[in-house]
C-alpha positions as CSV (number, residue, x, y, z in Angstrom):
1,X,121.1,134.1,167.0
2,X,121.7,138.1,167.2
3,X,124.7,137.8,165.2
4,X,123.9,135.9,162.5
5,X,120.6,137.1,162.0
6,X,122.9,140.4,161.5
7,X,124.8,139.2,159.1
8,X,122.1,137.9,157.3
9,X,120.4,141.1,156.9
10,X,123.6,142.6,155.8
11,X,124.0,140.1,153.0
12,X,120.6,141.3,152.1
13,X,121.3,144.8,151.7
14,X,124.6,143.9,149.7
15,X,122.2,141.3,147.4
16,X,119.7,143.9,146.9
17,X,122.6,146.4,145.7
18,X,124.0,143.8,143.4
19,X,120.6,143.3,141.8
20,X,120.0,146.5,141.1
21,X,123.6,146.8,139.4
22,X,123.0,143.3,137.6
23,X,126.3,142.5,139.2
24,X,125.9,138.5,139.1
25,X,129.6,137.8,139.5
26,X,128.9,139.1,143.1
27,X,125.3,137.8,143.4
28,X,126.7,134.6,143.4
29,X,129.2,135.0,146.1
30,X,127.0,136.7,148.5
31,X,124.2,134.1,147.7
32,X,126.2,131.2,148.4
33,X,127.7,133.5,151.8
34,X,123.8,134.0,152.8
35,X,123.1,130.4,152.2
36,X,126.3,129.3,154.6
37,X,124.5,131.7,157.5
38,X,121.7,130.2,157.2
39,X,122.7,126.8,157.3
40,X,124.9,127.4,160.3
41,X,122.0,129.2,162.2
42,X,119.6,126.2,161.5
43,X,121.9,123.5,162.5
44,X,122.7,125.2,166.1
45,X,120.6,123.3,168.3
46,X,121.0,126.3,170.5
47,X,119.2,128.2,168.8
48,X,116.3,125.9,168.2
49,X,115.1,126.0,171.2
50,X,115.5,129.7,171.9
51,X,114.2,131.3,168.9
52,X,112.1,134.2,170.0
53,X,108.6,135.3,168.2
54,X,110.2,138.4,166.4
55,X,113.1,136.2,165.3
56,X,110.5,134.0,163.2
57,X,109.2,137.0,161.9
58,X,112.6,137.6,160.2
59,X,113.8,134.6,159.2
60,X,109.8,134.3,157.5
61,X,110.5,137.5,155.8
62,X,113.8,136.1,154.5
63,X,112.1,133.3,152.7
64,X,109.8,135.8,151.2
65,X,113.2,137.9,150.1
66,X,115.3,134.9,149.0
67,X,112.4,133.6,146.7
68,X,112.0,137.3,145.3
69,X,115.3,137.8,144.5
70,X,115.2,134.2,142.7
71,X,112.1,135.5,140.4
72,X,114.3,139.4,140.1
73,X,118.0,137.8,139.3
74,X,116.2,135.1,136.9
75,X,114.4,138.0,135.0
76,X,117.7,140.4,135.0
77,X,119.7,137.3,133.8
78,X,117.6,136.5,130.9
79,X,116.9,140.2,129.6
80,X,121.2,139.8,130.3
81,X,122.0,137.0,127.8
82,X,119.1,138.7,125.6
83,X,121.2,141.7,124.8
84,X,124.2,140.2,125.1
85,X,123.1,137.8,122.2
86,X,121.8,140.4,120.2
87,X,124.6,142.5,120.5
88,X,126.7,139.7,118.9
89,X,124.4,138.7,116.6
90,X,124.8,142.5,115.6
91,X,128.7,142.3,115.7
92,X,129.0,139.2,113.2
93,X,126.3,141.2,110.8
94,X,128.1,143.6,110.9
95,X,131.9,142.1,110.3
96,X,130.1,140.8,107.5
């Protein structure tokens, strides 16, 4: 549990960084990497049964994460297309 629990937190630090740089390209690879951990941590039986008190504690605080950085990267991706929009709304105006 140890490990992947690590590795999980790690993708978190490396999803928080690629939020703050609006790097989607790479939000989407590490989400679909953090999804992958956390499906192979739920579907070891093994760990089921042994998951200790502070280990629920973290895996509540990553649903709390994952749904903020839903509400975050839906927010930075719409301001995103925004611009981008404007900017070639501004670029045919201006060929014109």
């Amino acid at each position: 549990m140890e490990t992947h629990l690590g590795k999980i937190k790690s993708l978190q630090s490396k999803i928080e960084a690629a939020l703050k740089d609006s790097d989607f390209e790479k939000l989407a690879n590490l989400s679909t990497e953090l999804t992958s951990s956390v499906e192979d941590l739920v579907s070891n039986s093994i760990y089921k049964k042994n998951v200790t008190e502070s280990e629920l504690v973290d895996l509540q605080s990553l649903l709390s994460s994952v749904e903020k950085y839903q509400e975050i990267t839906s927010t930075k991706f719409k301001a995103y297309t925004s611009k981008v929009s404007r900017n070639q709304k501004m670029h045919q105006a201006y060929k014109q």
